[in-house]
C-alpha positions in Angstrom: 0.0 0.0 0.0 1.5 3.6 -0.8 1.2 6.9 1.2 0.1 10.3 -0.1 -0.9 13.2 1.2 -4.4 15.1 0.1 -2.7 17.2 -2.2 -0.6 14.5 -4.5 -4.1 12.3 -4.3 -5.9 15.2 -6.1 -3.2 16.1 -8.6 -2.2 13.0 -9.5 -6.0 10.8 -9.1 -6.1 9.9 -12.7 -2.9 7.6 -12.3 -3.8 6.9 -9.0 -7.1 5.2 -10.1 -5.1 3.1 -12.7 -3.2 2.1 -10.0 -6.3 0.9 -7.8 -7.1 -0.6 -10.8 -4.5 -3.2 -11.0 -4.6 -3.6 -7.7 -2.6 -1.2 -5.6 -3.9 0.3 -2.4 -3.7 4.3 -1.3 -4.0 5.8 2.1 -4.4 9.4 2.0 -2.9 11.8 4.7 -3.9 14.8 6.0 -2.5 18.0 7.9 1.2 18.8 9.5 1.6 15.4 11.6 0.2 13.6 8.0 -2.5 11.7 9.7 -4.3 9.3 7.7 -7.8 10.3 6.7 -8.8 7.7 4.6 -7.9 4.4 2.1 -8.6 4.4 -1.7 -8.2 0.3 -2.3 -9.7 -1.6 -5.0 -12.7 -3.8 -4.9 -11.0 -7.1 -4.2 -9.0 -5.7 -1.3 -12.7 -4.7 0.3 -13.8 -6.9 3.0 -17.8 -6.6 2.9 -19.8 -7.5 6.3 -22.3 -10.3 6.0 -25.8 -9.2 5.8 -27.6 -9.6 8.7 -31.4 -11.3 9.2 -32.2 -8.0 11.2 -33.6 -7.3 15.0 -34.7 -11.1 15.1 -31.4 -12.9 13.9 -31.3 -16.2 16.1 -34.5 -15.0 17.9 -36.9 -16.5 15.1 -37.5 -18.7 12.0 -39.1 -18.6 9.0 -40.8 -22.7 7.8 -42.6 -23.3 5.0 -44.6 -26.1 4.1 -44.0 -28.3 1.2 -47.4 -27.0 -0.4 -46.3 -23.5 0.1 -47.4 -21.6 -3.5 -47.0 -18.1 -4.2 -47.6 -16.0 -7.8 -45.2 -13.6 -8.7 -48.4 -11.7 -8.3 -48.6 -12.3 -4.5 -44.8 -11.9 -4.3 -45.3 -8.2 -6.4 -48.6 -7.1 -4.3 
């Protein structure tokens, strides 16, 4: 992963994105002490949460029968 500061990320984001691109990772710094503010990373680099069920996760269940039918018209309405 490579460093730059706020100021090279804007003048330079064009390359920077081709970069990302093929697979190289940015964190972007910030102010005198060059804090970092942020990542630019591409896609596969990304680690995405699991969805959760919601409120009930582990608290309930969904069955359905074996002669459960619904239209696309139900599903829709």
């Amino acid at each position: 992963m490579k460093t730059m500061t706020v100021g090279e990320f804007k003048t330079r984001f064009a390359e920077v994105l081709e970069q990302v691109k093929s697979g190289v990772g940015f964190a972007v710094t910030y102010g005198r002490k060059k804090e970092i503010v942020g990542y630019f990373l591409p896609e596969s680099q990304v680690s995405k949460p699991k969805r959760k069920l919601g409120l009930l996760e582990g608290k309930a269940k969904a069955i359905f029968k074996p002669d459960f039918k619904m239209t696309e018209e139900d599903l829709i309405g």
